[in-house]
N, C-alpha and C positions, 0 to 999 in steps of 0.2 A: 679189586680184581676185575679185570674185564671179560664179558659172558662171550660166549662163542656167539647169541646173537646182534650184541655191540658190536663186532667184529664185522659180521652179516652188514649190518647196517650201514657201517662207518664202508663196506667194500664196495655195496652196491651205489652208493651218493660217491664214491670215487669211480665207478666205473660208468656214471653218467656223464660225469664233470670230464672225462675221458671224451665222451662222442658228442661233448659239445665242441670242446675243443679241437677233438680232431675235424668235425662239421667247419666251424672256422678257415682251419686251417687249408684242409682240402676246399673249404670254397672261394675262398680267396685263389686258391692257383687255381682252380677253374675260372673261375673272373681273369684274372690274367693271363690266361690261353688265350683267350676268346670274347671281347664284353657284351657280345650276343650271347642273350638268356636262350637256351640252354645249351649252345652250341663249345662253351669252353670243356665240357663233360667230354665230349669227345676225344681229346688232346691225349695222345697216347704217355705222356708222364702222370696227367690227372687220372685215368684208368686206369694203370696200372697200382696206384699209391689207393685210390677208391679200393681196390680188391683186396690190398693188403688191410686197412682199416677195417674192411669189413669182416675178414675173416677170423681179424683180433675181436673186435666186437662180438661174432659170433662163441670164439670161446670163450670170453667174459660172461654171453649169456648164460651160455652151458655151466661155468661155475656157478653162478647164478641160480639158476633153476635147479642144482644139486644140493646146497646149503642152504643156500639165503631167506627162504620164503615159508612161514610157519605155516601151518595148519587154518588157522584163521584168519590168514592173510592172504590166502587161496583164491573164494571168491572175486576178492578188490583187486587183485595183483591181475586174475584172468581178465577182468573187463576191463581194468587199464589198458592192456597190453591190446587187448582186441579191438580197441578205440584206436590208439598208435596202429593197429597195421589197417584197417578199414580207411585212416586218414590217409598211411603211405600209397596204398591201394588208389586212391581217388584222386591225389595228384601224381602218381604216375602216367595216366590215361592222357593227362592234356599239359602243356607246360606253360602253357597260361595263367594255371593258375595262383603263380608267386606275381603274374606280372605287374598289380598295382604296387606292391614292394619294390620294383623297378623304376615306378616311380619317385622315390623318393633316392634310393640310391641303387645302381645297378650291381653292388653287391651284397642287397639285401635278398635276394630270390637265390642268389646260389648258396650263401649260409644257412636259410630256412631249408632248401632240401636237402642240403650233407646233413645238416643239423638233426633234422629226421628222418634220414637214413639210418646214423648210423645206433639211435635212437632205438628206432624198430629191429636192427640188427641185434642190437644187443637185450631186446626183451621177448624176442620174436625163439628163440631157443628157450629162454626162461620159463615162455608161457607153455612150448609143448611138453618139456619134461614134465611142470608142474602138472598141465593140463592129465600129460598120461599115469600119471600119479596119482593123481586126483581119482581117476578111472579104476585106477588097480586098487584103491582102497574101497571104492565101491565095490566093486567088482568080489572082495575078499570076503564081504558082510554078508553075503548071501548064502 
């Protein structure tokens, strides 16, 4: 019989394998917008398709963050997650920083940022609910 948190597990490793692929997917048609790093992000079909993935990813988090994530899995899950966006954070700032990746293939720098886009989208809701959960349980013991 399968546990509700097999279920958890088996959801969360499909909704990763999810924002890989759509990272792929969406950076590839950014590459062929544009094969100026990061200029193909602009292309009003690649924007438009970005908003949608992300918003799915978003609600993937949010199941996520409801179900998925035990008690003891709390701490490790938060500083994952806080590592993922501290990284997204830090190459948003300058888009340079895929560029030796350009070096080897010029659609290796737009797969690494959909890739952790959509990455961070989807653990970025997971860690606040957890986070505020985490809070309210403190918060209770008092």
């Amino acid at each position: 019989m399968v546990t509700m948190e097999e279920v958890a597990e088996y959801a969360f490793m499909a909704f990763v394998a999810i924002a890989v692929i759509a990272g792929l997917a969406l950076g590839y048609m950014a590459y062929n917008a544009d094969d100026t790093y990061p200029l193909g992000f602009a292309d009003e079909g690649v924007a438009d398709a970005r908003g949608y993935v992300t918003l799915i990813m978003l609600v993937l988090g949010i199941v996520v963050g409801l179900v998925s994530i035990t008690a003891k899995e709390v701490q490790s899950f938060l500083m994952a997650a806080i590592a993922l966006m501290v990284a997204r954070i830090g190459i948003g700032t300058t888009a340079d920083v895929w560029a030796p990746l350009g070096e080897v293939h010029m659609l290796l720098p737009y797969w690494a940022t959909e890739i952790l886009n959509y990455i961070v989208a989807f653990a970025a809701p997971a860690a606040v609910l957890i986070a505020v959960k985490s809070v309210w349980t403190l918060a209770r013991k008092k």
